[in-house]
C-alpha positions as CSV (number, residue, x, y, z in Angstrom):
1,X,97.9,122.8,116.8
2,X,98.3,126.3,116.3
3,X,98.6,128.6,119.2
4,X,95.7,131.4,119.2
5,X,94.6,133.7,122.0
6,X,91.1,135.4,121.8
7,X,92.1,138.6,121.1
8,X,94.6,138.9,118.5
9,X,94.1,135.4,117.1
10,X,97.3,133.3,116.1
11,X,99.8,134.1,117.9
12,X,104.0,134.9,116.9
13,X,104.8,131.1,117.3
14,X,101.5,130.1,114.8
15,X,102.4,132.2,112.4
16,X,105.9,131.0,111.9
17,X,104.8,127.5,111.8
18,X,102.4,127.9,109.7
19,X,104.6,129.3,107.7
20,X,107.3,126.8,107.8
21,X,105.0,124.4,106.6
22,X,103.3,126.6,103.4
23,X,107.3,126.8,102.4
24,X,107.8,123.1,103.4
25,X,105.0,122.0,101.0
26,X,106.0,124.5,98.4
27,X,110.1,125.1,98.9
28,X,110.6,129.1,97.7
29,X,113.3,127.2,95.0
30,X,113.3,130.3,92.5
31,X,113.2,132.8,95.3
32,X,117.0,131.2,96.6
33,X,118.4,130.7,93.4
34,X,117.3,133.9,92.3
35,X,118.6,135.8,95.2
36,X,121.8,134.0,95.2
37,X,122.2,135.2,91.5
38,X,121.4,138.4,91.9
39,X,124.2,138.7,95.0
40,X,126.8,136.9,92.0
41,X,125.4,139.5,89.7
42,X,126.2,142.6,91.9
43,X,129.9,141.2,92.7
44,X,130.6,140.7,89.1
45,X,129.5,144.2,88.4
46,X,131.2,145.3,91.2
47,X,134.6,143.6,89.9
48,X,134.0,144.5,86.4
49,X,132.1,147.9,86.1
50,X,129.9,147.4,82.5
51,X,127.4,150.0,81.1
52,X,124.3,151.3,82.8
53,X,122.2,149.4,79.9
54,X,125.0,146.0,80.8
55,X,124.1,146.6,84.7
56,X,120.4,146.5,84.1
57,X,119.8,143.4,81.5
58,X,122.5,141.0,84.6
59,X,119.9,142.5,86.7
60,X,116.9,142.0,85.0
61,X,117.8,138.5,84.0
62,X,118.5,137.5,87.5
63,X,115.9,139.1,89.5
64,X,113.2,137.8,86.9
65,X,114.1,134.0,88.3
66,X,112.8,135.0,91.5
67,X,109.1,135.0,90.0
68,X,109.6,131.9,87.4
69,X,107.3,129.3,88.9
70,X,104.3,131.6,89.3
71,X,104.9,133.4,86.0
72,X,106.5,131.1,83.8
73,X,106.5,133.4,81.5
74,X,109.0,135.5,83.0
75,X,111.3,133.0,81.3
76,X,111.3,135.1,78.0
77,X,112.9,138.3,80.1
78,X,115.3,136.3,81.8
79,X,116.6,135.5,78.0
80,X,116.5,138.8,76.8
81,X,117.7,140.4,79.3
82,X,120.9,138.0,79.8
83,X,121.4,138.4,75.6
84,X,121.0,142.3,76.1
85,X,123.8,142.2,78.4
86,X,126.0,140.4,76.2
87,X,125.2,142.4,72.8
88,X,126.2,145.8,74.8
89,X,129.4,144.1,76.9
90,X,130.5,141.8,74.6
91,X,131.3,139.6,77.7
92,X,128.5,137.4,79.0
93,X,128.7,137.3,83.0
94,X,128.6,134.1,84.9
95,X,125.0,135.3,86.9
96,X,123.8,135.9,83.0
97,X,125.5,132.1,81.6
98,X,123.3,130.4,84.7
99,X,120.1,132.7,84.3
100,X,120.1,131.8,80.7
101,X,120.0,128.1,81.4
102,X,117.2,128.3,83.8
103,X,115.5,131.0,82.2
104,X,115.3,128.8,78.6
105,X,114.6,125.3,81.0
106,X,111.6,127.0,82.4
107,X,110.4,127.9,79.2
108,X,110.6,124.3,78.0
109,X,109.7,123.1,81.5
110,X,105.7,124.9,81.4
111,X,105.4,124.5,77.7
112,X,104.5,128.6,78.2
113,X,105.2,128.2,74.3
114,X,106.1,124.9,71.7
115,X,109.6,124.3,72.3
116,X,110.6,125.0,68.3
117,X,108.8,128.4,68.5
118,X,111.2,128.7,71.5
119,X,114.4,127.7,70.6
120,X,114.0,129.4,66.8
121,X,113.5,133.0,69.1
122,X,116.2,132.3,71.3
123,X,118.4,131.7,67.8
124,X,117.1,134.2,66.1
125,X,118.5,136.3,69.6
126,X,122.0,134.7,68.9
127,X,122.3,135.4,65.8
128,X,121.4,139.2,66.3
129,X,123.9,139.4,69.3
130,X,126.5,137.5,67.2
131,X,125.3,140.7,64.4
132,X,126.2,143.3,66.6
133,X,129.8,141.9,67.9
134,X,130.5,142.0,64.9
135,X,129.4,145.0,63.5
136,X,131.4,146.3,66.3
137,X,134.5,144.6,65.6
138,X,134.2,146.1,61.7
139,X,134.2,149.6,63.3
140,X,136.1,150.0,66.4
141,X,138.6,147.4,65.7
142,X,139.5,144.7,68.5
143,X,143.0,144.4,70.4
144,X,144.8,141.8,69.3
145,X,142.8,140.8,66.1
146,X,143.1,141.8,62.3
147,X,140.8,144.0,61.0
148,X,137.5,142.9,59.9
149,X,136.9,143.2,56.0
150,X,133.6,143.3,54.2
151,X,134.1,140.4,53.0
152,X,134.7,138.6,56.3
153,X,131.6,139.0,57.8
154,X,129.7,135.8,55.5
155,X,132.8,133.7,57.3
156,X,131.1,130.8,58.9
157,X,133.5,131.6,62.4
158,X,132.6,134.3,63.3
159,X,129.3,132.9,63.7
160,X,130.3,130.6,66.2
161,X,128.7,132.3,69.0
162,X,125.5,131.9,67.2
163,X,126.0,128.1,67.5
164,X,126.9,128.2,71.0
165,X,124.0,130.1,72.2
166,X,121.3,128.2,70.5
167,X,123.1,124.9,71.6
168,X,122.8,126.0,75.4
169,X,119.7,127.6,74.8
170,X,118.8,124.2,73.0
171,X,119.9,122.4,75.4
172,X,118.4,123.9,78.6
173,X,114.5,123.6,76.9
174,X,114.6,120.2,75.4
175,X,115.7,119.2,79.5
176,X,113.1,121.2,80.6
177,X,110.4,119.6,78.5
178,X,112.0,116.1,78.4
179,X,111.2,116.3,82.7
180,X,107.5,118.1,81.9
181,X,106.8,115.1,79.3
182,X,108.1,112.5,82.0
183,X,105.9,114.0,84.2
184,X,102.7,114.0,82.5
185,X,104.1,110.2,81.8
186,X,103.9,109.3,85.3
187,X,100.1,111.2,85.9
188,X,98.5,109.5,82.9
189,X,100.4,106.1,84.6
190,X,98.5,107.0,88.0
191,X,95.8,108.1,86.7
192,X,95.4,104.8,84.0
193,X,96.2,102.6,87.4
194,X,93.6,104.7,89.2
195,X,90.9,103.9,86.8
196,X,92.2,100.6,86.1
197,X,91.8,99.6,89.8
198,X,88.2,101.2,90.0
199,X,87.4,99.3,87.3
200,X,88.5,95.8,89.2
201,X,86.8,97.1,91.8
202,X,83.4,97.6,90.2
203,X,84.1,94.3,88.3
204,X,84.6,92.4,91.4
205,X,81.2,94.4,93.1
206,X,79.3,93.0,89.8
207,X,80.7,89.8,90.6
208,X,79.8,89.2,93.5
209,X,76.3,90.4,93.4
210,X,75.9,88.0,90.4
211,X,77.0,85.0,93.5
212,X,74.5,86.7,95.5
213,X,71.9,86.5,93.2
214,X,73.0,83.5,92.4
215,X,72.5,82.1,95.8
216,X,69.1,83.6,96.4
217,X,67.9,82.6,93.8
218,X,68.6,78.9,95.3
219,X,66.7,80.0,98.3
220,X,63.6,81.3,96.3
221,X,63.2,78.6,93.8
222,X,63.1,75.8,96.8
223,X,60.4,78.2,98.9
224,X,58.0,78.3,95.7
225,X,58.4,74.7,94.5
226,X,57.6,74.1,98.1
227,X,54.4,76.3,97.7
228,X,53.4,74.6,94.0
229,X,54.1,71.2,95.9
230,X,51.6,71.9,99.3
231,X,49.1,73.9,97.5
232,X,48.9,70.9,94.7
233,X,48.9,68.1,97.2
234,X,46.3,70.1,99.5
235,X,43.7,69.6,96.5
236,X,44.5,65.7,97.0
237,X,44.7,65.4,100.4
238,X,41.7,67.5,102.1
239,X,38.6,65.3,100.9
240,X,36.0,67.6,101.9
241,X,37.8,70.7,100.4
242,X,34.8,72.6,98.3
243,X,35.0,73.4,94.7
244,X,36.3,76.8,94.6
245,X,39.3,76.1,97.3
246,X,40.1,73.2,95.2
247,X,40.0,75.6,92.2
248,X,42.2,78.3,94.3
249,X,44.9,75.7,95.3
250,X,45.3,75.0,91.6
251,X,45.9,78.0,90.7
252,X,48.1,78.6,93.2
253,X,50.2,75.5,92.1
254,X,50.0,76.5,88.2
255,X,51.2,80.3,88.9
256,X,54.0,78.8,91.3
257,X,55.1,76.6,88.5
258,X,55.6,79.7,86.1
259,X,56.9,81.4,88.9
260,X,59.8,78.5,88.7
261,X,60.3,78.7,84.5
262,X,60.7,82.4,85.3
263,X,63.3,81.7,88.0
264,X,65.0,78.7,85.7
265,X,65.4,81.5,83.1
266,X,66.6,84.1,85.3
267,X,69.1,81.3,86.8
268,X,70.7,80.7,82.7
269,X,71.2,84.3,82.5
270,X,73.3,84.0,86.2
271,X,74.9,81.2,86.3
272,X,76.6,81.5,82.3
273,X,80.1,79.6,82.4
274,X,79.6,78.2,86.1
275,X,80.6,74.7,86.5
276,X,77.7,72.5,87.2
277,X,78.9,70.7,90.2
278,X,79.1,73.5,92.1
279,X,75.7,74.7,91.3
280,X,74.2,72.1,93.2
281,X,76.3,72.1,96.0
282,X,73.6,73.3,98.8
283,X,73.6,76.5,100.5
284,X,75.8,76.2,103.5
285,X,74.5,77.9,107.1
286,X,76.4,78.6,110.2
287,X,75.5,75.4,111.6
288,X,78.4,74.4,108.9
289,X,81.5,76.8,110.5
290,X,83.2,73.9,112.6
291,X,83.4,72.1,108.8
292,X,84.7,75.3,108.0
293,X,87.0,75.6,110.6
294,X,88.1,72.0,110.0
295,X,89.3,72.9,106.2
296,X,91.5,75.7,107.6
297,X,93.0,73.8,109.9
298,X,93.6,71.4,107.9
299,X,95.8,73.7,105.4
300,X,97.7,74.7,108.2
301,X,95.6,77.3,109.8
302,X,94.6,78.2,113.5
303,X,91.5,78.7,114.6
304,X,88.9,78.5,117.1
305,X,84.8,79.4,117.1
306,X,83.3,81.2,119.9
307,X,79.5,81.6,119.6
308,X,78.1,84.3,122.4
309,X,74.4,84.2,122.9
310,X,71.6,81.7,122.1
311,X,71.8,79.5,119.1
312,X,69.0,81.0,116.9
313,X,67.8,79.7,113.4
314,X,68.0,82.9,111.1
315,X,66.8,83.3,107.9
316,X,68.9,81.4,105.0
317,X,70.0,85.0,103.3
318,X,71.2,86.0,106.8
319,X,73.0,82.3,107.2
320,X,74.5,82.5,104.2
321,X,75.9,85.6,104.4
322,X,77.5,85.5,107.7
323,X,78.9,82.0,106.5
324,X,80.2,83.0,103.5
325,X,81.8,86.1,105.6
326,X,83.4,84.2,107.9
327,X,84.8,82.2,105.0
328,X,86.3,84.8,103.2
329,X,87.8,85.8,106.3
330,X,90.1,82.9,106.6
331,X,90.8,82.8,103.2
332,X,92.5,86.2,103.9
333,X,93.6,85.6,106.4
334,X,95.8,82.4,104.9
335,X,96.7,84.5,102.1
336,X,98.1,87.5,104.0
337,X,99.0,86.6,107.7
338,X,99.6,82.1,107.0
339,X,100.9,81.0,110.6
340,X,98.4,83.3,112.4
341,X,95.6,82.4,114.6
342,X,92.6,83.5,113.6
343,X,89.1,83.8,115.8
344,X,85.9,83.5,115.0
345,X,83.5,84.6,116.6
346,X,79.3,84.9,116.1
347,X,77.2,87.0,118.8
348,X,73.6,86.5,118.7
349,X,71.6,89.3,119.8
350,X,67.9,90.3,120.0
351,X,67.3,91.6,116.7
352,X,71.1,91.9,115.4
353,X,73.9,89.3,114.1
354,X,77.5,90.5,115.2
355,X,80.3,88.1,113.4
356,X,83.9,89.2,114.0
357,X,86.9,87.3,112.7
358,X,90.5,88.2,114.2
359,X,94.2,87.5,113.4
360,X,97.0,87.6,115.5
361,X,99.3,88.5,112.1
362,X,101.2,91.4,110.9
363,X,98.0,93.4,109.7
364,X,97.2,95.4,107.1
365,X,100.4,96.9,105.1
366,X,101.1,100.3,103.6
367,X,101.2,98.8,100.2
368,X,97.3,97.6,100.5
369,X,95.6,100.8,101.3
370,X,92.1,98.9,100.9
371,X,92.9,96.3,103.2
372,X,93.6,92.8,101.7
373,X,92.1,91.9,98.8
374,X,88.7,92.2,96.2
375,X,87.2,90.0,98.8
376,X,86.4,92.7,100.8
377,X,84.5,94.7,98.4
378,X,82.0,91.1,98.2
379,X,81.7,90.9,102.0
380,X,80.6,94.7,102.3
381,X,78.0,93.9,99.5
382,X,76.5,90.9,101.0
383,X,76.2,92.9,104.3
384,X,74.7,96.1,102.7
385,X,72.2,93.8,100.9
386,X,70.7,93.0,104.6
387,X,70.9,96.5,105.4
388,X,73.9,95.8,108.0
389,X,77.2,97.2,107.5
390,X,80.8,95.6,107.3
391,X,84.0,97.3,109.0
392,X,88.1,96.1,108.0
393,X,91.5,97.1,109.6
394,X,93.7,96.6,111.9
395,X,92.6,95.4,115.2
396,X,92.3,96.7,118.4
397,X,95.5,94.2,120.0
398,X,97.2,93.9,116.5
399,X,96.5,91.8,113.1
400,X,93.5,92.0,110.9
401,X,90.0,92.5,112.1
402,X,86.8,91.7,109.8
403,X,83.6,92.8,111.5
404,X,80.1,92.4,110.3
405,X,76.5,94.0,112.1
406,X,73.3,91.9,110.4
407,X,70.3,93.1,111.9
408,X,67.4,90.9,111.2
């Protein structure tokens, strides 16, 4: 936390972590290697004295890296400069060799222009440095050397220092946009995973609303066959029923029995490429978790049931979902943590459903930031869909806690 005092706000000790931190999540890179340049670039002059218009471009090229990552653009000066330097010298410093590098790898690094464009400038540099050493070799003469004839300038070596410039100048933006296009490699990769996972995710939300529908559907079709059946028989049953009853019962048979072609059609659209069998497996309840604890423990699993409360019959939407909670729940639970013991427990209270289910293994890891597995995103819908709500994490003493609210 930052120290402040009322008066003067943050205080000496605030400031200079704050600071730290800003430079910690941004390190001041160009501002060191730029300095440390510039102190190379003063000794160099200072051992080998070159003109005023020399002094200036070592200077300029290594003071400009000082501002490269805010202004990549500052890239082109640091070039120019360094190639200034040399044209008027005719000896390229060691401050204006490594500012030449980075200059040209920043260039290619923030694309501040195509990379051909780039390197055909910084060649078209050379070649007039490469121009002017030897213009001045024709006139003045160099120690050592013959004397240049006309005819000797069109020789290919004395362009050599053409070629060596735009190699290194070559060289230093094709690494500098071979690390930018790596880069925007590994953000489209992140990003492609990022919407590749949403899209699971929203697959596996569609999913398991379809079993939810699914399921209620089950529960709706038996309630109104029940109501064609009663209102049908009533008209055979109740002798002394009068005439319009009689004809009101019908009716309410005949629009329950469209009711159920409407539901048998809505169920095709549902159920498409379900296997049959498991269609008309009945709903189960919660009267049905000892069965369920039974199958886990007999795949190796530990668990035990602890119901809190008074038994009370619910409605078969809120049943079903807190079984099929519970159930996924141990499924996770011998997926992620197998060995653990696992506790279940269902709380009746006036007006609310609490079901927690507990683990006593390692918990969730770094590497599954949403938990454990797609089977969360189902329990949270069939929660939401009776206007409860569904919490996931670590628990309090350790391991893997599923919780679910169900008011009803």
């Amino acid at each position: 936390m930052t120290s402040t005092t009322p008066e003067t706000g943050p205080t000496l000790t605030g400031r200079v972590r704050r600071r730290v931190r800003r430079w910690t999540a941004a390190p001041p890179y160009p501002w060191l290697t730029g300095g440390a340049l510039t102190v190379l670039a003063v000794v160099e002059l200072a051992v080998v004295p070159g003109s005023v218009v020399t002094a200036l471009g070592v200077l300029a090229c290594t003071l400009s890296l000082m501002w490269r990552r805010a202004h990549p653009a500052v890239g082109f000066l640091t070039v120019g400069a360094a190639l200034l330097s040399f044209g008027t010298d005719g000896n390229m410093a060691y401050a204006t060799i490594a500012g030449t590098l980075m200059g040209s790898y920043t260039l290619g690094r923030h694309r501040v222009q195509h990379p051909a464009l780039v390197v055909v400038c910084g060649a078209l540099a050379s070649l007039t440095v490469n121009l002017v050493h030897i213009d001045r070799w024709a006139r003045d003469g160099s120690p050592g050397l013959p004397v240049l004839q006309g005819s000797d300038r069109f020789s290919l070596g004395l362009y050599a220092e053409t070629l060596v410039l735009t190699v290194m100048i070559l060289g230093a933006v094709s690494m500098g946009d071979a690390i930018r296009a790596r880069e925007e490699t590994r953000h489209e990769r992140a990003a492609a995973q990022s919407r590749l996972l949403t899209m699971e995710r929203r697959q596996a939300a569609e999913a398991e609303r379809a079993t939810i529908a699914r399921e209620l559907h089950d529960m709706i079709a038996h309630s109104v066959s029940m109501i064609a059946v009663q209102a049908e028989s009533a008209t055979y049953t109740t002798a002394e029923l009068p005439g319009p009853a009689r004809d009101a019962f019908q009716q309410i048979a005949g629009t329950a029995r469209s009711s159920m072609a409407e539901l048998r059609r809505l169920l095709g659209v549902l159920r498409a490429g379900t296997e049959t069998a498991a269609l008309r497996t009945p709903q189960p309840s919660l009267a049905g978790l000892e069965e369920l604890l039974d199958q886990h423990r007999a795949v190796g699993g530990s668990a035990d049931l602890r119901v809190l409360g008074e038994r009370t019959v619910l409605p078969a939407s809120w049943e079903l979902s807190a079984y099929r909670i519970v159930q996924e729940a141990l499924t996770n639970a011998r997926r992620h943590a197998p060995g653990a013991h696992t506790v279940v427990e269902v709380d009746y209270r006036p007006g609310l459903l609490s079901v927690r289910v507990c683990d006593d293994g390692p918990g969730p890891s770094g590497t599954e930031p949403d938990g454990r597995s797609h089977g969360l995103v189902g329990m949270g819908e069939r929660a939401a869909l009776l206007g409860g709500r569904l919490t996931a994490g670590r628990g309090p003493a350790g391991g893997f806690l599923v919780e679910a609210e169900l008011p009803w």
